[in-house]
C-alpha positions in Angstrom: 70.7 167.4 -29.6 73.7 166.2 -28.5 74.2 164.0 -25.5 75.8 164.9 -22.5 78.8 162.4 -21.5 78.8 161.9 -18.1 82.4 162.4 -15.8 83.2 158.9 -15.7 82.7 158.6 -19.0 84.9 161.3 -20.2 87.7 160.2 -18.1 86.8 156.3 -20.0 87.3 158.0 -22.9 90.4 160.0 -22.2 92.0 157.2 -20.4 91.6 155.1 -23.9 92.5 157.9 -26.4 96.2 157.8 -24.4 96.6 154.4 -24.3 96.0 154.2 -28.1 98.2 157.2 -28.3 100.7 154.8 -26.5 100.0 151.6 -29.3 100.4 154.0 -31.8 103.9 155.8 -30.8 106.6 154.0 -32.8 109.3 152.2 -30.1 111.9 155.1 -30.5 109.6 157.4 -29.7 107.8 155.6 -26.6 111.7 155.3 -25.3 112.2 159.0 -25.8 108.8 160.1 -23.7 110.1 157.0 -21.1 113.4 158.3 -20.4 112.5 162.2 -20.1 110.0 160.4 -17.3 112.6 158.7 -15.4 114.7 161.7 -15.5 111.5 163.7 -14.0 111.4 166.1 -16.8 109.3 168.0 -18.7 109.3 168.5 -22.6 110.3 172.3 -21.7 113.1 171.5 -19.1 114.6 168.6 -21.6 114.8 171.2 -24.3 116.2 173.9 -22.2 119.4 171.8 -21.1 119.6 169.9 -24.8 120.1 173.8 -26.3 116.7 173.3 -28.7 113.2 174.3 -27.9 110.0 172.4 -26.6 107.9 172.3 -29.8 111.3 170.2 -31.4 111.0 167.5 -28.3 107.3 167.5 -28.5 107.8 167.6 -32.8 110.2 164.4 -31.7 107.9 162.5 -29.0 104.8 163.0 -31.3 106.7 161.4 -34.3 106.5 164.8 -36.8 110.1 164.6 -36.8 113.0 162.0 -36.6 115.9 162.6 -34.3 119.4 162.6 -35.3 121.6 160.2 -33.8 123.3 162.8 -32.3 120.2 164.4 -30.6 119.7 161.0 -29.5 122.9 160.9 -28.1 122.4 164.1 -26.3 119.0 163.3 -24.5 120.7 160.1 -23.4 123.3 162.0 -21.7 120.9 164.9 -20.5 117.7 161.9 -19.1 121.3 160.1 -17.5 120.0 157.0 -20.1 122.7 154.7 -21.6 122.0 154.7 -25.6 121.9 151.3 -27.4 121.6 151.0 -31.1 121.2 147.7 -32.4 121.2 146.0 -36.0 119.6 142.1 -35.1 119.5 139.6 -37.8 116.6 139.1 -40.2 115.2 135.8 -39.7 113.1 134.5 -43.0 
């Protein structure tokens, strides 16, 4: 028999599974996810005024998919997010 996990302990475990989720997300992605926040949206508005649907933004923010320049260009514009692409120097 299975034990039973108790409320507090649920929400302990749910609490941890997002903040690994959040380790795990590759920087591109966490920005993407950040700025939709800021811009108080959800994955369903975002994709209704960038023209694509919500499984693509959640396909995006989940990491299942890469997004163009371009699309990154557009959720920018729609999140009101300046884009910065940047190419540092290797150090070795």
């Amino acid at each position: 028999m299975k034990p039973v996990a108790k409320p507090r302990a649920r929400a302990n475990q749910a609490a941890f599974e997002k903040a690994l989720a959040e380790l795990q997300r590759d920087p591109v992605q966490r920005q993407m996810v950040e700025a939709r926040e800021r811009a108080g949206l959800t994955q369903a508005q975002l994709a209704d005024r960038m023209g694509t649907t919500q499984s693509a933004i959640a396909r995006m923010e989940g990491g299942w998919s890469l997004p163009s320049l371009t699309t990154l260009r557009r959720l920018a514009e729609v999140t009101g997010s300046r884009l910065v692409v940047r190419l540092d120097a290797a150090t070795s």
